[in-house]
N, C-alpha and C positions, 0 to 999 in steps of 0.2 A: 124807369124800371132798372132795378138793379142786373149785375150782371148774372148773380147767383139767382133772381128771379127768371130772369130772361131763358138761362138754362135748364131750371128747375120744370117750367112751360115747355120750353120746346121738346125735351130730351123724357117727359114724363117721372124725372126723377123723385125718387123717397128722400132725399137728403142732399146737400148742397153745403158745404166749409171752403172756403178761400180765406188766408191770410198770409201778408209781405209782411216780411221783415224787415224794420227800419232801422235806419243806422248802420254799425259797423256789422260787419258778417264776414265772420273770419271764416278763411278759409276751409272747404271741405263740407262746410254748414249748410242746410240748405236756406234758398231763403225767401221761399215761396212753399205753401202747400195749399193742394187744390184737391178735395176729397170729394166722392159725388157716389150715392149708392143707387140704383135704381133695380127694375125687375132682372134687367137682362144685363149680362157682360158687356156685353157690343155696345148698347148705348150708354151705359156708361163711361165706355174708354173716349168713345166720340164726343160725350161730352165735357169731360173730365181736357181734352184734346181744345176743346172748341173755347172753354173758360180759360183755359192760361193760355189760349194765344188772343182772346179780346182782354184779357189785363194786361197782356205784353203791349197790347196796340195803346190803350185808354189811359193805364198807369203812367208817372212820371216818375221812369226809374234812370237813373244817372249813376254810373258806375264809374268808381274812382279804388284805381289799384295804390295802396300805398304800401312802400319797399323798407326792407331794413333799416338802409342807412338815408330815412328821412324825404326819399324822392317821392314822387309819383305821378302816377299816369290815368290820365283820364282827358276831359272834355268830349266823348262821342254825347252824338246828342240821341236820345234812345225814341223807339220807332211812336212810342205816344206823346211822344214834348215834337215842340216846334220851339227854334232858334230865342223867343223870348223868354219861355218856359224855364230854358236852360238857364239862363241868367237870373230869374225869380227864382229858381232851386238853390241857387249860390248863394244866393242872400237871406234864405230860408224862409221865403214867401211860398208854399207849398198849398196847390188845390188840392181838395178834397175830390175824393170820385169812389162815388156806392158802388161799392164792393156787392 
């Protein structure tokens, strides 16, 4: 079941849109949007709450800052990869996960 099912079910939602942005994402961008309408404010916000923090867990996002003059900083490993993941991201072997 997808994530946006999963929440759509529990939270009794009208609507459900999650999309990451891939690639580069410059600065200021966002690069995530996670929309969700439902009857009431309240469950929506908690849903809305509940869907970007299981794409923060499930997604394999690796962030890699690069600088003016050519440097950059990265390698943290992000809270949905584990230690191989990260090395299959480098190499652009990249799992798929229903959004």
């Amino acid at each position: 079941m997808s994530i946006a099912t999963r929440a759509a079910e529990k939270f009794d939602l009208k609507g459900v849109y999650i999309a990451h942005r891939l690639g580069v994402v410059p600065i200021s961008e966002a690069s995530i949007v996670v929309a969700v309408s439902a009857g009431h404010r309240g469950m929506a916000w908690k849903a809305g709450e509940e869907v970007l923090e299981e794409v923060k867990e499930k997604v394999e996002i690796w962030k890699r800052e690069e600088f003016v003059d050519g440097g950059w900083s990265g390698g943290r490993i992000g809270r949905g990869m584990q230690r191989g993941d990260y090395y299959l991201r480098l190499r652009g072997e990249n799992r798929d996960v229903d959004l």
